[in-house]
C-alpha positions as CSV (number, residue, x, y, z in Angstrom):
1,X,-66.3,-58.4,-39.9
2,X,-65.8,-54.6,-38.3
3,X,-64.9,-53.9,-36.0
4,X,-61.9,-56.6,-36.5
5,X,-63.1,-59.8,-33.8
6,X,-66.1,-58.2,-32.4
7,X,-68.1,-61.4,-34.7
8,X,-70.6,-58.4,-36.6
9,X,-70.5,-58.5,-40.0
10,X,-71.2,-55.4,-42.2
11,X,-71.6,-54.6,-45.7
12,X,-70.2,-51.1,-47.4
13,X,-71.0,-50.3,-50.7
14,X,-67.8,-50.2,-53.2
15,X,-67.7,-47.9,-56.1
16,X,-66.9,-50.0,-59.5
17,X,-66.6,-46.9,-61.7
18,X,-66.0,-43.0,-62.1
19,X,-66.4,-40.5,-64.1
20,X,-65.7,-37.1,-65.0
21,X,-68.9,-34.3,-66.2
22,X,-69.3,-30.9,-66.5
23,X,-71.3,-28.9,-63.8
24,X,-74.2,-28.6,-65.3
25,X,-74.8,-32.9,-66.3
26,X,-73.2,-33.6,-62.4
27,X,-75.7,-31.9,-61.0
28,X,-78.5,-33.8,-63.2
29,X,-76.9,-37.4,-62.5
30,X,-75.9,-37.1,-58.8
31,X,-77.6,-37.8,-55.5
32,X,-79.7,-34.6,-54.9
33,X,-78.6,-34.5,-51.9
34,X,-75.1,-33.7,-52.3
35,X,-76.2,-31.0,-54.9
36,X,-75.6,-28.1,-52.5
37,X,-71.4,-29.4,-52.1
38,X,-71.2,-29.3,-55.7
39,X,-73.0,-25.5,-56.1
40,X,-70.2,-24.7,-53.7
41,X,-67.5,-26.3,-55.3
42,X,-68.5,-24.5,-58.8
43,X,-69.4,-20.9,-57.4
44,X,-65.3,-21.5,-55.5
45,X,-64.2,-22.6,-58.9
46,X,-65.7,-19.6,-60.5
47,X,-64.1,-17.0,-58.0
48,X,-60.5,-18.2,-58.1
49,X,-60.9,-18.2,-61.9
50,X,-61.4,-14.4,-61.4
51,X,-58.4,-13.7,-59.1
């Protein structure tokens, strides 16, 4: 029930597992959609790596 006592019932999905890959699999087994964060994350990665 959420909110607590308003008597509506919802369902949120739960993860059951994780898992660790390199860029380049991520980006070929994750939601499309979050494709662009992970681009991001890599190219942020890549300049601190630099420094």
């Amino acid at each position: 029930e959420w909110p607590p006592r308003s008597g509506k019932l919802k369902q949120f999905p739960e993860i059951d597992r994780a898992e660790f890959f390199r860029g380049e699999v991520a980006l070929r087994k994750m939601n499309p959609a979050q494709a662009p964060f992970l681009d991001r994350l890599l190219a942020a990665l890549h300049r601190t790596e630099e420094k």
